[in-house]
N, C-alpha and C positions, 0 to 999 in steps of 0.2 A: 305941709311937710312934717314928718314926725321926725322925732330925733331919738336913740336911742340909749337910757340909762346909762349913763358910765358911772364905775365906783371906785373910790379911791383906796388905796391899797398902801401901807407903811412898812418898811425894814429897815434898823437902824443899823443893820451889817450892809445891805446895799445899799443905803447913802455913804456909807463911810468909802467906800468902792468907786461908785456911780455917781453920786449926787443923787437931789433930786427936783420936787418940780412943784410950783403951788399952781395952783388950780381956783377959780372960783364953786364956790358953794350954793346952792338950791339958796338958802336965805340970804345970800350976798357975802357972807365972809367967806376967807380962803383958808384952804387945807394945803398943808404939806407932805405929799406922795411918793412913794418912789417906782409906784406901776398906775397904770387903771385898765381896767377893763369892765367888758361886761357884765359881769356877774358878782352880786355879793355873796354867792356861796363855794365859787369857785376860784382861787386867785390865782393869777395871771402870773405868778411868781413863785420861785419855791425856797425863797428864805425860810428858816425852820423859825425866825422872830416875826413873822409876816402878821398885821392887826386888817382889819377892815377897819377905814378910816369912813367911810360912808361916801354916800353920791356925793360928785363934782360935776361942772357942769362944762368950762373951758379953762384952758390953762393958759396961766398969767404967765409965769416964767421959770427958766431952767437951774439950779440952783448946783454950785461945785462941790467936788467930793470934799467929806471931813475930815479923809485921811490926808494929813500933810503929804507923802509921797503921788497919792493917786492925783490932790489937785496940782501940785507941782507937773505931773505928765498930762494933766489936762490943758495948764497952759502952752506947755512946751508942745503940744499937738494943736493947738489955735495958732501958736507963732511962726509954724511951717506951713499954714497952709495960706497965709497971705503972701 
């Protein structure tokens, strides 16, 4: 079974929004993302800050926004849905 390149993508305007996401790396450390997809030439996002962070391989876990306001609605959106 093949698996297909995913590459990791940063914006420091959509974490502060969004959060984001680490991911493991082709040599075993982790990256910190806030999109992946297919292509390193094409990004999956249209932050006008958007970096190619390079290949990732699976993602470890989901990381809250940086904006004081957006994580406060992030909890208050977990705490309704229990």
């Amino acid at each position: 079974m093949t698996t297909e390149q995913r590459y990791g993508w940063y914006s420091a305007t959509q974490e502060e929004y969004h959060g984001s996401m680490l991911y493991t790396t082709p040599e075993g450390g982790e990256a910190r993302v806030t999109a992946v997809g297919g292509s390193a030439t094409v990004p999956p996002i249209a932050w006008p800050d958007r970096v190619l962070v390079g290949p990732v391989v699976r993602w470890v876990k989901t990381l809250p926004p940086t904006d004081r306001f957006s994580a406060y609605m992030a909890d208050a959106l977990r705490q309704q849905k229990r």
